[in-house]
C-alpha positions, 0 to 999 in steps of 0.5 A: 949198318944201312938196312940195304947193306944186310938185306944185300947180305941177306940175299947173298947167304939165302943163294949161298944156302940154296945152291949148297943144299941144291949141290947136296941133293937137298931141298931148301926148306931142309936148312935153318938160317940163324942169324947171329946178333949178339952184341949187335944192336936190336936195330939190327935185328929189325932191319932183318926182320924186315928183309923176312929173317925171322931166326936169331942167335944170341950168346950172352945174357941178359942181352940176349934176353932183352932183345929176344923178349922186346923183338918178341912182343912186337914181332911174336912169330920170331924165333930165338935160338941161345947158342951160348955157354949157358951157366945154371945160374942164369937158366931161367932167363933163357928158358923165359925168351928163348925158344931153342937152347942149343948148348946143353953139355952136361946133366946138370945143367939140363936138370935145371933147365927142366926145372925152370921149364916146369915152373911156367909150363914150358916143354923146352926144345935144346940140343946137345952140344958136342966138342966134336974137335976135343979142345980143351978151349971148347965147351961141350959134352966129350963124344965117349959121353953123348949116349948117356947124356941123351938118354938123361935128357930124354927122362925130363919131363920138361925137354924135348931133345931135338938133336946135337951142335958143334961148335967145330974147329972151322972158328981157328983155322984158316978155312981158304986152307986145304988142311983146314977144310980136310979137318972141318970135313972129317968133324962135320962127317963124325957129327952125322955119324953121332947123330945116326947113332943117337938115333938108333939107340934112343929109337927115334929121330933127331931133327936137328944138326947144327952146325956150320958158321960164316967160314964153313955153312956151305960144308956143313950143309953137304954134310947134313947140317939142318942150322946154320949159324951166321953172324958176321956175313951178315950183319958185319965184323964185331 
């Protein structure tokens, strides 16, 4: 893709997301762009450093890895994010390059980030990941489990709980859809609630609430969405 061609994209999401926070009564500065690269090429990526995009999300590993830790020595004030099904066994690698691990759903797993964190002195920003739509096809920690999950996480020493995602049901539908948009709506509404309520029984904030992708930020923002997670409006179809 023509760096002219994300950087117009660029520009276009940046109004989108501007006007979405404005229309919701928030400030822009209040919402994080994520820009999804995986199985884009690093080039991508430098063409949207070099439009001012500086947060990326990656998937997969080891590429995610690799590109986070080359965009990483020529451009340290990256940030990325890894928005993946995260399996233990390859935990360390993430905990290495990435700055923000959105996908933590269940204890064990958090346990080994812990310990890969301590290992290189690490405290490891993550967020819980809720399967707001219950499908089985979905990862995530169940909505009946998020309390306990919370207070597990918030007893490692090495983590530092910054809030929950969702990866809703906006992915399968048909977003130009009325009934679509009702169900993404009542999903992204449930989100803030679980957050409020995780809030009030660990006794501090959350600030962050990711969720949100090409089909759907702009409503996921006017419901309090403070990430973003966009690939294909900007960098093309996979």
């Amino acid at each position: 893709m023509e760096t002219n061609l994300i950087s117009t994209n660029l520009i276009e999401i940046e109004k989108k997301i501007t006007d979405a926070s404005k229309a919701a009564g928030r400030e822009r500065s209040e919402v994080t762009l994520v820009a999804v690269s995986k199985t884009f090429p690093i080039s991508f990526i430098r063409q949207a450093i070099a439009c001012g995009q500086l947060v990326f999300g990656e998937n997969y590993i080891p590429e995610g890895s690799l590109k986070a830790e080359d965009i990483k020595r020529q451009v340290p004030e990256t940030k990325f994010h890894f928005i993946g099904h995260l399996q233990r066994n390859k935990v360390k690698a993430v905990v290495a390059n990435f700055d923000l691990l959105q996908t933590v759903d269940r204890i064990e797993l958090a346990q080994e980030i812990d310990k890969q964190a301590a290992r290189i002195g690490k405290k490891m920003s993550v967020l819980l990941q809720v399967n707001i739509s219950e499908e089985d096809s979905k990862f995530g920690c169940p909505k009946d489990s998020i309390g306990n999950l919370a207070e597990s996480v918030c007893k490692l020493a090495n983590l530092s709980l910054k809030g929950i995602m969702s990866i809703g049901s906006a992915l399968t539908l048909d977003m130009r859809e009325e009934r679509s948009i009702s169900l993404v709506t009542e999903e992204f509404k449930e989100m803030g609630v679980i957050k409020r309520e995780l809030e009030s029984s660990l006794g501090f904030l959350l600030p962050e609430l990711s969720m949100g992708m090409s089909g759907d930020f702009e409503l996921a923002i006017n419901y309090g969405a403070t990430i973003v997670r966009i690939g294909t409006s900007i960098f093309g179809s996979r």
